[in-house]
C-alpha positions in Angstrom: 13.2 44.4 18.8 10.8 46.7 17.7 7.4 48.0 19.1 5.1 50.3 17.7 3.0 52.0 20.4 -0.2 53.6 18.8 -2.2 55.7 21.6 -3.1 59.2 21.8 -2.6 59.8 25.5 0.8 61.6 25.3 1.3 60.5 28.5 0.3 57.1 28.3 2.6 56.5 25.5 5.3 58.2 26.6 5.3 56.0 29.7 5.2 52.9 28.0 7.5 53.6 25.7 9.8 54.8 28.4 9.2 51.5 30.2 9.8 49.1 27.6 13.2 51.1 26.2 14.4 50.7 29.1 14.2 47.0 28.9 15.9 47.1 25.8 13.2 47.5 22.9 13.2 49.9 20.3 10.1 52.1 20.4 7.9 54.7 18.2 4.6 56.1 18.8 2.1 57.2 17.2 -1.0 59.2 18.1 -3.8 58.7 15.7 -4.5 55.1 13.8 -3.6 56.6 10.1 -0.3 58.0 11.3 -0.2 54.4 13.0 -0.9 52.5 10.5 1.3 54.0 8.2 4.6 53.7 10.6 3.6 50.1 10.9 3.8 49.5 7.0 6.6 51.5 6.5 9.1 50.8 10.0 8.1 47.0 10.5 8.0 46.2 13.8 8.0 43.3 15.6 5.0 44.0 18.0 2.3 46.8 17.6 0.5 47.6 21.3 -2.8 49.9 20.0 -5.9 51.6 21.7 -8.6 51.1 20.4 -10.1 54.6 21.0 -8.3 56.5 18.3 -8.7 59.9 16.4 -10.3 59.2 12.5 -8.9 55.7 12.2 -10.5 53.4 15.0 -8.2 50.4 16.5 -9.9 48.1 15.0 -9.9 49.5 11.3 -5.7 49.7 11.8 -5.3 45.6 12.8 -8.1 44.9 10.4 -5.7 47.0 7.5 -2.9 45.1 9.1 -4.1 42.0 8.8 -5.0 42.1 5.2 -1.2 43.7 4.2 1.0 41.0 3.0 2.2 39.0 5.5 -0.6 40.1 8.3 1.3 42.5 9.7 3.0 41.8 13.3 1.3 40.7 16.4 -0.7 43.2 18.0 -1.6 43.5 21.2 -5.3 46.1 22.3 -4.9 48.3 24.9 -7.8 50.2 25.8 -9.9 51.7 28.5 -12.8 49.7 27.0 -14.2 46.4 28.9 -16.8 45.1 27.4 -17.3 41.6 25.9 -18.2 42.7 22.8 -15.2 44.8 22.0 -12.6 41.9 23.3 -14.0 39.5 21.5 -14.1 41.4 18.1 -10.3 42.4 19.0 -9.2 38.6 19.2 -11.5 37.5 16.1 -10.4 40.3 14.1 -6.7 39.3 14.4 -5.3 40.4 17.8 -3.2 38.7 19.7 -4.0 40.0 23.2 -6.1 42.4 24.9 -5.1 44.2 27.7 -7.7 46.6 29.6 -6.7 49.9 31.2 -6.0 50.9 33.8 -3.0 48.3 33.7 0.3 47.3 35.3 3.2 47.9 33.3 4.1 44.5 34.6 1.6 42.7 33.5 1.9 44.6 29.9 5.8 44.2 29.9 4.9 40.2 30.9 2.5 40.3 28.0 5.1 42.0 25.3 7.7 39.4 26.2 5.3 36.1 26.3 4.5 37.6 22.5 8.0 38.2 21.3 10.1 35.0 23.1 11.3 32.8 20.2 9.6 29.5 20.2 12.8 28.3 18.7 13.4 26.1 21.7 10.1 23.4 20.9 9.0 24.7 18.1 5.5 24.4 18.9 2.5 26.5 19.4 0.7 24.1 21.8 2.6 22.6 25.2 1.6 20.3 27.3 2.7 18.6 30.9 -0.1 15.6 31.8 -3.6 16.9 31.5 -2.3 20.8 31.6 -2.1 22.1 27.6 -1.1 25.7 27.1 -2.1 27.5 23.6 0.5 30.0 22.7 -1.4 31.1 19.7 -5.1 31.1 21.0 -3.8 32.7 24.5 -5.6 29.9 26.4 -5.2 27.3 29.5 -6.6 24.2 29.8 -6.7 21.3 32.4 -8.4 18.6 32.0 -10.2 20.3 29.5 -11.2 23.2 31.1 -10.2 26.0 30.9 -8.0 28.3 33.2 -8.2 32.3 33.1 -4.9 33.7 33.9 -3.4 37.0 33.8 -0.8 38.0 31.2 2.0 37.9 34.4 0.8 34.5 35.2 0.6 33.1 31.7 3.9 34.1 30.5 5.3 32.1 34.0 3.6 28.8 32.9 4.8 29.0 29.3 8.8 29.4 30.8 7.7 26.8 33.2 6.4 24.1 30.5 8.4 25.0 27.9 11.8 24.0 30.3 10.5 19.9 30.1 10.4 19.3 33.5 13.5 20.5 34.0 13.7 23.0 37.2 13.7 26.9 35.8 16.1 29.3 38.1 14.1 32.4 40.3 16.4 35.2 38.4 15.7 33.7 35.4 11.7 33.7 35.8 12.2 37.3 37.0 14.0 38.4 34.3 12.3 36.9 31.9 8.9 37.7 33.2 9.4 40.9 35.0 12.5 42.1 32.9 14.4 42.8 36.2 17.9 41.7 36.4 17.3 39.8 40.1 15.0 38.3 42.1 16.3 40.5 44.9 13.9 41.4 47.6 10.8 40.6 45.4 8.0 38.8 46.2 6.0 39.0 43.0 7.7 35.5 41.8 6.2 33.8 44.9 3.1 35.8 44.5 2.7 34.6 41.1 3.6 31.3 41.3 1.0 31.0 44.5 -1.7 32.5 42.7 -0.8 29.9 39.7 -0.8 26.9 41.9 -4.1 28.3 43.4 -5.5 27.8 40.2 -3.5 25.0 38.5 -3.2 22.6 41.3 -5.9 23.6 44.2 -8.8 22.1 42.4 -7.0 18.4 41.3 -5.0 15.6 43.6 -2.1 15.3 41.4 0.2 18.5 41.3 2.5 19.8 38.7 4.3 23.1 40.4 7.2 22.2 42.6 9.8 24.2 44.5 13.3 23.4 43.8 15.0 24.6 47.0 17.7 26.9 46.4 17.0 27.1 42.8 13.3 28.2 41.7 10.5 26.2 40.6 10.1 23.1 38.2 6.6 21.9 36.1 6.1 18.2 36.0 3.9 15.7 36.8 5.7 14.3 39.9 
């Protein structure tokens, strides 16, 4: 797949794009939002990751000129050394589909770029849901009982594998992989990490809980 990077910290880029060729994606960058803008319209990729802070061109005039080409233009995903309110919020209502602040973990931005780009072929839905826990793949959002549930890309992009497998129990080296793009669980902790910090907020707060270990295999989602 391919994913435009639009930045103008050489080094920045370059290190992202390193990072996510070497989990297989195709990458270009581009280092001021007109020269972006254009490579987007004429390469077509399949995700665009863009500062905001740009030479001539701002962020949000290149998704804004996305969004109006035909089509829409691909998801994009804000990354940008800005943090306020103001600025994420105009991101998301202005088309976005994430927003991503620096400094940042290349995990949680490679978790990010795959939770955007996994084929919903499997349910076809945008919306998932396991008793009173509904997930929002379009909207980014968590809810539980009806309130909502911040997580971090990392941890979102975990849930969704874990609801979208029906209950069925989901394999450690495949949540690695798929979440962390490594090829084992090896010595890593981040899994248990995560899925701790998930449970801390999922299940911590409510008597009936939906994250199980499967002993020997990984973890499951269900209601019992």
């Amino acid at each position: 797949m391919r994913i435009l990077i639009v930045e103008d910290e050489k080094k920045t880029a370059a290190l992202v794009a390193r990072g996510l060729a070497d989990h297989g994606y195709e990458t270009r960058t581009a280092g001021t939002g007109t020269l972006g803008l254009a490579t987007a319209l004429e390469w077509r990729p399949e995700l665009v990751i863009l500062d905001v802070m740009l030479p001539g061109l701002d962020g949000f005039g290149v998704l804004e000129a996305l969004r109006a080409s035909p089509g829409g233009g691909p998801p994009v995903i804000m990354l940008t050394a800005r943090d306020e309110v103001d600025d994420r919020v105009r991101g998301l209502e202005s088309g976005a589909e994430d927003y991503l602040v620096k400094p940042f973990a290349f995990a949680e931005l490679l978790a990010r770029v795959r939770a955007r780009l996994r084929p919903r072929a499997a349910t076809g839905e945008t919306r998932l849901r396991v008793g009173d826990l509904e997930l929002d793949r379009v909207q980014h959002t968590v809810t539980r009982r009806g309130l909502p549930v911040e997580l971090t890309g990392t941890e979102f992009a975990l849930l969704d594998l874990l609801m979208n497998a029906g209950g069925e129990p989901v394999g450690r080296d495949t949540l690695v992989r798929e979440v962390w793009g490594l090829d084992s669980a090896g010595d890593s902790n981040a899994l248990d990490v995560a899925v701790f910090r998930l449970r801390r907020k999922l299940d911590d707060e409510h008597p009936a809980r939906l994250i199980h270990a499967v002993r020997g295999v990984g973890y499951r989602l269900a209601e019992s």
